[in-house]
N, C-alpha and C positions, 0 to 999 in steps of 0.2 A: 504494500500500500504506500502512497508515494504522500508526504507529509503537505503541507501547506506552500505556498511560493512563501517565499521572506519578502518582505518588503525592503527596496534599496531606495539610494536619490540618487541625483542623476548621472552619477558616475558610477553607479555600481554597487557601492559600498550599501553590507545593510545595514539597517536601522539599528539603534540600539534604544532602549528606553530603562535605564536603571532602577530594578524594584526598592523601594524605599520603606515599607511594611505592607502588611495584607493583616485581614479579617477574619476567622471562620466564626461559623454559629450551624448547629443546626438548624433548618427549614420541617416543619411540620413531623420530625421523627422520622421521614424519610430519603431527607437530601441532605447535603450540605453547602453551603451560601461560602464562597470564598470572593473576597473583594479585595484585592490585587491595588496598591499606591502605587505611583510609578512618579518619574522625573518624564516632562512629556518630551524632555532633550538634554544630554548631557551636564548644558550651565545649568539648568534647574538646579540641579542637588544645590547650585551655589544661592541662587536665587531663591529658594525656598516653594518654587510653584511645583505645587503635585498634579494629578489627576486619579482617576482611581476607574477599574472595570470592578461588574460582578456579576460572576460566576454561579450553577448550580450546578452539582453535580451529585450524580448517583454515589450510595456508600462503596462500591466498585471500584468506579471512576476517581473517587477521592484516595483509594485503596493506591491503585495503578500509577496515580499520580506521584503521589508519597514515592512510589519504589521507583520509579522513573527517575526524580531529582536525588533520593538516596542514591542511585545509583551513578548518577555522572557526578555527584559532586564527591562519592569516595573516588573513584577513578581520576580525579583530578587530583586530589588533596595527595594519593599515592605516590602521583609522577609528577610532583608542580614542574617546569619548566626553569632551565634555570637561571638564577637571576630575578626570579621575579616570587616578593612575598603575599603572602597570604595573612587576609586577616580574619 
């Protein structure tokens, strides 16, 4: 299954938008509401301007997600690159 296009400008490069914090709460016992902060462009973080998505999702899909980012961000954290810290 072939994922989403990335969004780029107009040289190519993609997007980035820096998540800044998120939300969850359960929705009626049967979903979970996750609301995503973001920087809507790099300065933001410096600026202070957020925006925010929100998400529903299945206890699955909440499941799936979790193991998705557990999973690249140990894979990362394993083999950082080198020269460059983590925080």
């Amino acid at each position: 299954m072939k994922g989403p296009e990335l969004k780029t400008d107009g040289t190519g490069n993609i997007l980035l938008n820096p998540v800044t914090g998120w939300t969850m709460a359960p929705v009626a016992e049967i979903a979970v509401l996750l609301a995503i902060e973001y920087a809507p462009y790099p300065a933001g973080l410096e600026t202070g301007e957020r925006q925010s998505l929100q998400f529903v999702l299945t206890p699955p899909k909440a499941l799936e997600l979790a193991e998705a980012l557990t999973r690249q961000a140990k894979r990362l954290l394993e083999s950082p690159p080198t020269g460059v810290a983590r925080q």
